[in-house]
N, CA, C and O of each residue as an XYZ file, in Angstrom:
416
protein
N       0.845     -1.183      0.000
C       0.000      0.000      0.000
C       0.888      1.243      0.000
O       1.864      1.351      0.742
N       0.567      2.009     -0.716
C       1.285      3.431     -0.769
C       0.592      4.340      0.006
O      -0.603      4.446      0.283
N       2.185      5.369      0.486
C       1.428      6.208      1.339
C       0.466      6.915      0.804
O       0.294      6.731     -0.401
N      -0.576      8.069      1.614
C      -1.356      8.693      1.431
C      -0.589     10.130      1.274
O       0.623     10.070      1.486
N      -1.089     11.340      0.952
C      -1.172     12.185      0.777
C      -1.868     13.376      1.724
O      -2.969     13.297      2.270
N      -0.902     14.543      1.777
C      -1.457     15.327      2.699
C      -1.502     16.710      2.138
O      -0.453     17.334      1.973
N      -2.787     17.273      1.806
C      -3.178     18.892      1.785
C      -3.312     19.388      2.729
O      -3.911     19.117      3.770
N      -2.748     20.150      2.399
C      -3.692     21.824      3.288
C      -3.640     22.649      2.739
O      -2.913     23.011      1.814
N      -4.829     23.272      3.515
C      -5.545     24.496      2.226
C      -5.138     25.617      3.807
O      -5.135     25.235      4.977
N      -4.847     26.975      3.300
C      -4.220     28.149      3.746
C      -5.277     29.427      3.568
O      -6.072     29.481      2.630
N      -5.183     30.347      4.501
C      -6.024     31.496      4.079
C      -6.841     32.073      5.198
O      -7.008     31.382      6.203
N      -7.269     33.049      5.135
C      -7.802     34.234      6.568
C      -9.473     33.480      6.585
O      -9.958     32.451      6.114
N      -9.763     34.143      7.055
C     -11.202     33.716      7.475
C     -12.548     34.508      6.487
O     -12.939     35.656      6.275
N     -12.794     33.606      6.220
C     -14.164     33.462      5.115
C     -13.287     33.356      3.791
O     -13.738     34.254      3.079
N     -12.397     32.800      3.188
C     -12.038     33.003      1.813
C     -12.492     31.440      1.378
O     -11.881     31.153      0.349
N     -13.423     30.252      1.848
C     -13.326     29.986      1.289
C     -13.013     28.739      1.629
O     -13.700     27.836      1.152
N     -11.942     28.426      2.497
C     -11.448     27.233      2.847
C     -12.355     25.964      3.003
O     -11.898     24.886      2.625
N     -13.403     26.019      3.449
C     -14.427     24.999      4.074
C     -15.134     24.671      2.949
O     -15.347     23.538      2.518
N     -15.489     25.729      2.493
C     -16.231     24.942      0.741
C     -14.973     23.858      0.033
O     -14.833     22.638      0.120
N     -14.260     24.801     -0.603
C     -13.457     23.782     -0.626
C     -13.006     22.559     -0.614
O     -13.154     21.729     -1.511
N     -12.360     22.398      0.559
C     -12.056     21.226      1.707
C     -13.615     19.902      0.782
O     -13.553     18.847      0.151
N     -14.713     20.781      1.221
C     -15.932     19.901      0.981
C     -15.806     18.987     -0.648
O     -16.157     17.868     -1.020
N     -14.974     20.395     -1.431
C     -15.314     19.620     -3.045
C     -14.158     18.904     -3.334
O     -14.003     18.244     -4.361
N     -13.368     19.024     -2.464
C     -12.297     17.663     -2.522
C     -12.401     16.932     -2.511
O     -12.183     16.007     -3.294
N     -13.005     17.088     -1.083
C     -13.292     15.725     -0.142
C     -14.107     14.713     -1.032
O     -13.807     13.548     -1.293
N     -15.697     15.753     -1.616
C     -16.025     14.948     -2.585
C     -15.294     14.357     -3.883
O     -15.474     13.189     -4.227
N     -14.851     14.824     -4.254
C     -14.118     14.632     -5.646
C     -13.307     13.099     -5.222
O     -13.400     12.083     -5.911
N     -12.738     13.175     -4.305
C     -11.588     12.305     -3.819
C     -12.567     10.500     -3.350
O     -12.204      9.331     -3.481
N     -14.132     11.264     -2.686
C     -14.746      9.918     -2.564
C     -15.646      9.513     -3.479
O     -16.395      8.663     -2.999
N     -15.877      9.772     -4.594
C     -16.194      9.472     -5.738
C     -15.460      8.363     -6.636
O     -16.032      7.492     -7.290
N     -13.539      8.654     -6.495
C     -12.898      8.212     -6.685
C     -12.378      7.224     -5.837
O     -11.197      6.944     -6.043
N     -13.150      6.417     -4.630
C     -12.882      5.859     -3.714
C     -11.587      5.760     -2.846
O     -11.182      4.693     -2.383
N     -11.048      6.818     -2.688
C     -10.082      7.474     -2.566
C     -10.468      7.610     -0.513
O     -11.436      8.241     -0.089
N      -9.491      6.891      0.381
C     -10.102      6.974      1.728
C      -9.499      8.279      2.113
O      -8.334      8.468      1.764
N     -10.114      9.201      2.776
C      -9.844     10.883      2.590
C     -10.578     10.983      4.400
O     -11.592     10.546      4.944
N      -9.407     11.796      4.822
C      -9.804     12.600      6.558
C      -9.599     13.965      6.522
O      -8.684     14.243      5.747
N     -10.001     14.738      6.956
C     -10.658     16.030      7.088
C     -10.647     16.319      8.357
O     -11.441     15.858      9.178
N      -9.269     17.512      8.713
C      -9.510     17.679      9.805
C      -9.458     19.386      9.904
O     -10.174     20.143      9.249
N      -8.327     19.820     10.984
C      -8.209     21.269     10.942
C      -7.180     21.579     11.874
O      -6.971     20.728     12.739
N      -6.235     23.002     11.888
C      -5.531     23.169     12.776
C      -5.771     24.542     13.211
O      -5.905     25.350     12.292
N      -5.860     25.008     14.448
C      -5.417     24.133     15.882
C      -6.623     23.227     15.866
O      -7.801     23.462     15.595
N      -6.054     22.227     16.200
C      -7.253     21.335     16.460
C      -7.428     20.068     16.108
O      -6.322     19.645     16.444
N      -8.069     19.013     15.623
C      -8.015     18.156     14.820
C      -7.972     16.311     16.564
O      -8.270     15.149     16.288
N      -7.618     16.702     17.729
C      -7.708     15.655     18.394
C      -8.282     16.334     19.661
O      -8.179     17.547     19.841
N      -8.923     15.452     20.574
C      -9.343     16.323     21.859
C      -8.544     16.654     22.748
O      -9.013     17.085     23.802
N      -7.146     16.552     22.587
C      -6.132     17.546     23.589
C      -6.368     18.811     22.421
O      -7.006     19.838     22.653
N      -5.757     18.506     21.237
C      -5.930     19.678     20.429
C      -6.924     20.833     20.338
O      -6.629     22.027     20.275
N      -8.134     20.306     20.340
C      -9.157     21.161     20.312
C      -9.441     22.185     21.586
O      -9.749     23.373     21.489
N      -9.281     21.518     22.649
C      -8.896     22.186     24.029
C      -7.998     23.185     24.319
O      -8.229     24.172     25.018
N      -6.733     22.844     23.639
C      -5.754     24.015     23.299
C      -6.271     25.289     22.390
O      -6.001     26.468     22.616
N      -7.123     24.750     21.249
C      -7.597     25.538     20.320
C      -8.672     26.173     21.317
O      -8.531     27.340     20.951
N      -9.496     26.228     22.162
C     -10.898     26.794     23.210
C      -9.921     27.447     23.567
O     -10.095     28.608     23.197
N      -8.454     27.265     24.381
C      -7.729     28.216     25.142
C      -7.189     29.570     24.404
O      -7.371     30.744     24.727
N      -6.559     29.089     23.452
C      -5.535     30.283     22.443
C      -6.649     30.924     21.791
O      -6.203     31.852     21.116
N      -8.134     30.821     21.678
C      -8.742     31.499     20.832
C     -10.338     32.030     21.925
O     -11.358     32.463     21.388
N     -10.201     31.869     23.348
C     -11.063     32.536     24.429
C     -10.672     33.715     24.876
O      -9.724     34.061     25.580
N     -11.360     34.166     24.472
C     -11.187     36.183     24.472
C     -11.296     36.814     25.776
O     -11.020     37.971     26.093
N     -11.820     35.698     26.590
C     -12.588     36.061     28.015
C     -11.434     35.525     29.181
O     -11.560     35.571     30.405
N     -10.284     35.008     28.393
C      -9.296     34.668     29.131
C      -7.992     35.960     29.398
O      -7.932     37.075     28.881
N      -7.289     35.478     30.131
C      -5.842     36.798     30.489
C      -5.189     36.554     28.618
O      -5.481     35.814     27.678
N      -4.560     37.261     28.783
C      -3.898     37.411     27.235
C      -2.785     36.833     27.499
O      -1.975     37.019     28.408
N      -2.809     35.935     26.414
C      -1.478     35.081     26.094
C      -0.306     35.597     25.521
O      -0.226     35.958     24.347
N       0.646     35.634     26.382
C       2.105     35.732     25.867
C       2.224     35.133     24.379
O       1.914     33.942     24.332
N       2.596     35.689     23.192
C       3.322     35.153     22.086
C       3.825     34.177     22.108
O       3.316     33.249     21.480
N       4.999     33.990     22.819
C       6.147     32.565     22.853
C       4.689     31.610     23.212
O       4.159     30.936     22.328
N       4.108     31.675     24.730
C       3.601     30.886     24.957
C       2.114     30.509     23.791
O       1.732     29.358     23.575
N       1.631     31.449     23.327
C       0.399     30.914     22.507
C       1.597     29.891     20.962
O       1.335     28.750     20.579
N       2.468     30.522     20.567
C       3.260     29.776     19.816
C       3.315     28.462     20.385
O       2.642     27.576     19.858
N       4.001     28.222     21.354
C       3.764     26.344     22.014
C       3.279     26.036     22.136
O       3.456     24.818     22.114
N       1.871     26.511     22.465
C       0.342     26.315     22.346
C       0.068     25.200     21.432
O      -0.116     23.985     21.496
N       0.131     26.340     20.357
C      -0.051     25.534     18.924
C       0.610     24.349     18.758
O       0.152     23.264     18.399
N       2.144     24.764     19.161
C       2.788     23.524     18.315
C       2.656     22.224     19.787
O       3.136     21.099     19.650
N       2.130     22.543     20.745
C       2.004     21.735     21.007
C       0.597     20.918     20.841
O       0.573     19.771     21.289
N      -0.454     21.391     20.286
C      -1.429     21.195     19.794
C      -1.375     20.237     17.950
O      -2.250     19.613     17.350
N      -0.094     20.519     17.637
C      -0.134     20.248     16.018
C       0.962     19.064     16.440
O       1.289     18.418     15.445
N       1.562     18.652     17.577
C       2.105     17.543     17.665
C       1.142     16.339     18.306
O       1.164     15.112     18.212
N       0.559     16.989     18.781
C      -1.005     16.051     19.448
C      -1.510     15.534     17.508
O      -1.371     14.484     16.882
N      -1.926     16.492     17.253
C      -2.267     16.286     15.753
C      -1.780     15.379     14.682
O      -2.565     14.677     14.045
N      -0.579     15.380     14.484
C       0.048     14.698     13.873
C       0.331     12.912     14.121
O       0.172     11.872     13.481
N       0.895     13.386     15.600
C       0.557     11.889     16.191
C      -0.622     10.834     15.915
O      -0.538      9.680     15.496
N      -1.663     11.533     16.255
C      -2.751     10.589     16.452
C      -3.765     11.056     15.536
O      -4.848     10.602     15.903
N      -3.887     11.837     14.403
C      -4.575     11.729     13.462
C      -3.884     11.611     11.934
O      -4.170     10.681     11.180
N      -2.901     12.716     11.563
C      -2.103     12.711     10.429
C      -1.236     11.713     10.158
O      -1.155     11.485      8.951
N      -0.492     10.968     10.916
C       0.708     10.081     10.702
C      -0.248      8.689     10.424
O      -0.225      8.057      9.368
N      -1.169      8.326     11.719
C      -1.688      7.304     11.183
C      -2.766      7.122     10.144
O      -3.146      5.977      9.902
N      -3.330      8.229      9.461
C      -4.093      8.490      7.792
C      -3.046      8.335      7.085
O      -3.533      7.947      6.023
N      -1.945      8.370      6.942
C      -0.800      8.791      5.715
C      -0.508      7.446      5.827
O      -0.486      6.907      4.721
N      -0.242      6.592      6.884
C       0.388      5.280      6.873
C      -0.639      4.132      6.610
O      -0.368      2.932      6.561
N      -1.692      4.629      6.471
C      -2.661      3.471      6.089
C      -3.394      3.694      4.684
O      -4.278      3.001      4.180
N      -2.771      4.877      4.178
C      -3.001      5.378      2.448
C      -4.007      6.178      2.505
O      -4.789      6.326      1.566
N      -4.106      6.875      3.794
C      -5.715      7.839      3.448
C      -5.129      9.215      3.074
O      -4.098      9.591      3.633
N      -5.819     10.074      2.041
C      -5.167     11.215      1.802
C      -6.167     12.314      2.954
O      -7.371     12.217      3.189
N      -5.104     13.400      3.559
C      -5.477     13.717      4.527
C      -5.696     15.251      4.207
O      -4.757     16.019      4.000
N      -6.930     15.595      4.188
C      -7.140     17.003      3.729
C      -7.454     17.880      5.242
O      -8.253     17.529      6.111
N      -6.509     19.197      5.255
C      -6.558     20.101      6.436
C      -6.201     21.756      6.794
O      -5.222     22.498      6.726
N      -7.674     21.840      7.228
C      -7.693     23.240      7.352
C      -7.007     24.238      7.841
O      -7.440     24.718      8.888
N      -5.605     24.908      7.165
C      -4.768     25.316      7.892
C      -3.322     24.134      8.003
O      -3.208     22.947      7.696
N      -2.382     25.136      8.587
C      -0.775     23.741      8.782
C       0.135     24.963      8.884
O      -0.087     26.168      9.007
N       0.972     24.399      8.813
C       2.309     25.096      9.110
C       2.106     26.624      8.601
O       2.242     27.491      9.463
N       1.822     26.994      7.404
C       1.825     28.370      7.005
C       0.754     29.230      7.425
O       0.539     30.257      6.781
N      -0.199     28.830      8.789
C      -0.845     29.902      9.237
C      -0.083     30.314     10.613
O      -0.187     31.363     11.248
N       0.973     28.801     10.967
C       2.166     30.017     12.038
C       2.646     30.804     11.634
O       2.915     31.802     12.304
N       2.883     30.707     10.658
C       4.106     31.738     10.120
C       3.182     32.945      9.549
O       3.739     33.782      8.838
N       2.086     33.048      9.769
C       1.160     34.303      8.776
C       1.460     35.461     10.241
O       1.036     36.616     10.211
C-alpha cells in the first residue's frame, strides 16, 4: 500500500477554505479514494482544548512565545494521532490550515 497524501488548504477567514475542503473531499470519494478532514489548531481532543484556550477572548492574554507552544504543542497532538496514522494506512489527509498559518 502506498502512502497517502497530505493537503492543506491556507487562508484568513471566510475566503473559502471549508467549501473547498468539501469539493475535494467529494471529488476524492467518488474516486474511492479513503480521505480525513480535519483542521488546525485542532483536529484531536487535547488539540481542540488548546484551540478553546488560544482562541477565548474572556481569558488573560497570552504571551506570544507561549500561545506559539500552544499551537505547536497542539499540532504535535495532531500529527501523532490523526495525520501520521491516515498517511500510513493510504488515506489522503485534507486540512484546514498547517504550518503556514504560524508563520502568517
Amino acid at each position: 500500500m502506498s502512502r497517502g497524501k497530505f493537503i492543506t488548504l491556507e487562508g484568513g477567514e471566510g475566503v473559502g477554505k471549508t467549501t473547498n475542503l468539501a469539493f475535494i473531499q467529494a471529488h476524492l470519494a467518488q474516486h474511492d479514494i479513503d480521505v480525513v478532514v480535519t483542521r488546525e489548531p485542532g483536529g484531536t481532543v487535547l488539540a481542540e482544548k488548546i484551540r478553546q484556550l488560544v482562541l477565548d477572548k474572556d481569558s488573560e492574554t497570552i504571551a506570544e512565545t507561549a500561545e506559539l507552544l500552544l499551537v505547536f504543542a497542539a499540532r504535535a497532538q495532531h500529527i501523532k494521532h490523526v495525520i501520521e496514522p491516515a498517511l500510513a494506512r493510504g488515506a489522503w489527509v485534507l486540512c484546514d490550515r498547517f504550518t503556514d498559518a504560524t508563520y502568517a
